[in-house]
C-alpha positions in Angstrom: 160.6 -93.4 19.9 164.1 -94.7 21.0 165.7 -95.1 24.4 168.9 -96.2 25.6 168.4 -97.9 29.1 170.6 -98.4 31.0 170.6 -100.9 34.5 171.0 -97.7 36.6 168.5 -95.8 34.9 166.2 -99.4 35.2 166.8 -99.0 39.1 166.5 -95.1 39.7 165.0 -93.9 42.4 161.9 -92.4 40.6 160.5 -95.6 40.4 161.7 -96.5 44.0 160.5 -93.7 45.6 156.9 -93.7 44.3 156.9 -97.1 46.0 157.5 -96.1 48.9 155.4 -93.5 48.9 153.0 -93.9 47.0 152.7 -98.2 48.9 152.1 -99.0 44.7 154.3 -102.0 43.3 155.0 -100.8 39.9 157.8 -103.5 39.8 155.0 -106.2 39.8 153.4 -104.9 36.4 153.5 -107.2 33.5 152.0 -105.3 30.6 148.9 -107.3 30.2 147.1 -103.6 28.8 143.8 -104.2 30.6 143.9 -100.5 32.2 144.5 -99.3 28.7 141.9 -101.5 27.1 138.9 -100.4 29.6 139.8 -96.6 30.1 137.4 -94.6 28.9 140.2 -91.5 28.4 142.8 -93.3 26.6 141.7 -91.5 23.3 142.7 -88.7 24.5 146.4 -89.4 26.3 149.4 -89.1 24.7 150.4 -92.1 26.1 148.2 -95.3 27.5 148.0 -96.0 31.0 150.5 -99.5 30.9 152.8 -97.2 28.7 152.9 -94.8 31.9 153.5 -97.7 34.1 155.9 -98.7 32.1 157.6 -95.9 31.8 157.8 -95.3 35.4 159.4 -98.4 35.8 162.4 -97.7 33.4 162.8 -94.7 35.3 161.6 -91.8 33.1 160.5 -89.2 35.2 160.7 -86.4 33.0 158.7 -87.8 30.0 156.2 -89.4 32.6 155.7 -85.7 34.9 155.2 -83.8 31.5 152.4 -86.3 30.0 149.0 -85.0 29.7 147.8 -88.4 30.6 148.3 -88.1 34.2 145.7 -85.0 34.6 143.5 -86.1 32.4 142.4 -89.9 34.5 139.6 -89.1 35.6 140.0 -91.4 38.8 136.9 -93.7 37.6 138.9 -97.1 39.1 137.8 -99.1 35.9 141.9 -99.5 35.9 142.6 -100.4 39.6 139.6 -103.1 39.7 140.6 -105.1 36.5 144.2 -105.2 37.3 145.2 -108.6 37.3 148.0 -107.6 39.7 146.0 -105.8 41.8 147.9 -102.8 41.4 146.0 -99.0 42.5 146.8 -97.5 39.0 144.8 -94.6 39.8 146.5 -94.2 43.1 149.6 -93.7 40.9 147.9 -91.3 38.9 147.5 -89.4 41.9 150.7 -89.5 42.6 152.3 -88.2 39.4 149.7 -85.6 39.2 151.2 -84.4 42.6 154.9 -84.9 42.0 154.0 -83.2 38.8 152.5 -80.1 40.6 154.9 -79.9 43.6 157.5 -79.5 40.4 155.9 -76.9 38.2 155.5 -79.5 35.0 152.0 -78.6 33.9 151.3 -79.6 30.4 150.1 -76.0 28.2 146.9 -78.0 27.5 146.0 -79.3 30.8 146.5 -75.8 33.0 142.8 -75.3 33.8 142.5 -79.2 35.5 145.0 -77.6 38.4 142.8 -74.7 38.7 139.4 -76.9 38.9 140.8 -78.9 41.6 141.6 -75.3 43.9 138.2 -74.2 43.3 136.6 -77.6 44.1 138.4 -78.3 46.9 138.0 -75.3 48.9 134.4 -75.2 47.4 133.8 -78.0 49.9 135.5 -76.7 52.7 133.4 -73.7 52.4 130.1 -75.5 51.7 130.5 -78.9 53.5 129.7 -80.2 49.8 129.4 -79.4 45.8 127.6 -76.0 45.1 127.9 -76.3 41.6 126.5 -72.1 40.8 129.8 -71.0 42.9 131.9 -73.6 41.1 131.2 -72.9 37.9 131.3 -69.0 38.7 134.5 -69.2 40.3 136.0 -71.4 37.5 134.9 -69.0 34.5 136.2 -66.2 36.0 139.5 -67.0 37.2 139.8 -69.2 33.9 139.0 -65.8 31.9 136.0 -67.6 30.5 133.4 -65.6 32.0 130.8 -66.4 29.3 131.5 -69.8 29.2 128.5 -72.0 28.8 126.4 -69.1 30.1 123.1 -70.1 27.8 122.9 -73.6 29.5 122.3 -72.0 32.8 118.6 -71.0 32.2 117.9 -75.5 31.3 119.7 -76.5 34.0 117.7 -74.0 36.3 114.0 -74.8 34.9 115.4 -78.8 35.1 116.5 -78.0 39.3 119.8 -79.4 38.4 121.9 -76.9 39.8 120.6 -73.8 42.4 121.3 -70.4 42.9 121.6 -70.8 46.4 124.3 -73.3 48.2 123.5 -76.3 49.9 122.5 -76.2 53.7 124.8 -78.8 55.6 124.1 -79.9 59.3 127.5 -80.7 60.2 129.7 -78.5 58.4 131.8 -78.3 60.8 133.4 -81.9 60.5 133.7 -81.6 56.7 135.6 -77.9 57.6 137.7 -80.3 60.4 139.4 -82.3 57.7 141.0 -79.6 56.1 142.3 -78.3 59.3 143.8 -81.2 61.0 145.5 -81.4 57.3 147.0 -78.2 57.6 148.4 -79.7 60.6 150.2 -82.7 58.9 152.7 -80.8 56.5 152.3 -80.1 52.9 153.3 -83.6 51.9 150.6 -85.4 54.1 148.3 -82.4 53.3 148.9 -82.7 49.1 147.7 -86.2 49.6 145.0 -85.8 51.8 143.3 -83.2 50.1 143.3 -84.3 46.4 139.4 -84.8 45.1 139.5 -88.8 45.0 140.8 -89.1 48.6 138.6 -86.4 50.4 136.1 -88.2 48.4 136.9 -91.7 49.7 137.2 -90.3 53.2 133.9 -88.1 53.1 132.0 -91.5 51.7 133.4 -93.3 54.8 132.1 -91.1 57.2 128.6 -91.2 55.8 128.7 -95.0 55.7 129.7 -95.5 59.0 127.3 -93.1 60.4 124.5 -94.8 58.4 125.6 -98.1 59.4 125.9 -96.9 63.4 122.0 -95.7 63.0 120.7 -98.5 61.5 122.1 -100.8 64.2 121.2 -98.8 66.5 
C-alpha cells in the first residue's frame, strides 16, 4: 500500500494525544518487530503489532481504529515485556480498542468481542468474580447463538470445570465498590477503569496485598 506523508500529518494530534493519555511513548519505537515476532495472534491481524505502532506514529487514525488487530490482542503482555523500549504495547491496545468504541468503528468481524466484554464485566460486578454458566448463557443468547457449543456442556460438567450454580464470594461488596466509585469518575476515567485487563490488574492487587498483610501479620 502507498501513502503520502506529509510533516503535519507525521505530527497530528492522534499520535500526541494517545501520549498523553494513554502515558505510552509511541515516538520512542524503533521497529525492532519483537512484539510481532512473539505474539501469539499475529496470524490472524491484518496488520502486525509494530505496523500498528507504526502507524500510529504517522498519524493514521482511521486505518489504525478500523483494524481488526486492535480487538483481537488478547492482552497476554508477551509484547509489553520484550520491548526493548519498554514501551506498554498492550496498554496502547487498550487504548485504540477504546477510542475505537467511543467512535463507533467496530470491524464487521470483530462485533461479538465488544459484546463479551459487557457481559464479562458486569458478570463480575454481579458475582464478585467469573461464573462461567451465566457467561456463556448470556453470551449465546444476546449473540443469537443460543445453541452454540451446547454438547460440550455435559464434559465440562462430569470434568467440574464449570458449575451450574455461581460462585459464593465473602466480600462482594468491595469488588461491587469498584464499579461504583467508577461511575463516579466520568465516562472517560470509567472506560479505562473498567476494561478486563485493568479491573484485572486492580482485583490481583487487592488480593496480593491482603495476602501479603496476613502473612506478616
Amino acid at each position: 500500500m502507498k501513502w503520502f506523508i506529509s510533516h503535519n500529518t507525521i505530527r497530528s494530534s492522534f499520535q500526541l494525544t494517545l501520549e498523553k493519555e494513554c502515558g505510552e511513548k509511541v515516538s520512542h519505537c524503533y521497529q525492532c518487530g519483537k512484539c510481532s515476532a512473539g505474539c501469539p495472534i499475529a496470524f490472524q491481524m491484518d496488520y502486525l503489532p509494530n505496523q500498528i505502532i507504526r502507524m500510529t506514529q504517522l498519524g493514521m487514525e482511521q486505518q489504525v481504529l478500523s483494524s481488526r488487530t486492535i480487538w483481537l490482542c488478547a492482552s497476554c503482555l508477551t509484547c509489553t515485556v520484550r520491548c526493548p523500549r519498554e514501551i506498554d504495547i498492550a496498554e496502547i491496545m487498550d487504548y485504540l480498542r477504546r477510542q475505537a468504541y467511543k467512535k463507533g468503528i467496530i470491524p464487521v468481524e470483530e462485533t461479538e468481542i465488544p459484546l463479551f466484554n459487557k457481559i464479562f464485566l458486569r458478570n463480575i460486578e454481579l458475582f464478585g468474580r467469573l461464573y462461567e454458566m451465566g457467561l456463556i448463557g448470556m453470551f449465546n443468547m444476546l449473540s443469537g447463538e443460543f445453541f452454540k457449543d451446547v454438547f460440550l456442556a455435559p464434559k465440562m460438567f462430569l470434568k467440574q470445570k464449570i458449575s451450574i450454580f455461581p460462585p459464593r464470594v465473602k466480600n462482594i461488596k468491595e469488588t461491587r465498590a469498584i464499579f461504583k466509585r467508577s461511575g463516579k469518575l466520568g465516562k472517560a476515567h470509567r472506560d479505562k477503569l473498567l476494561n478486563p485487563r485493568l479491573l484485572f490488574l486492580n482485583l490481583s492487587r487487592k488480593i496480593i496485598g491482603k495476602i501479603a498483610k496476613r502473612d506478616n501479620s
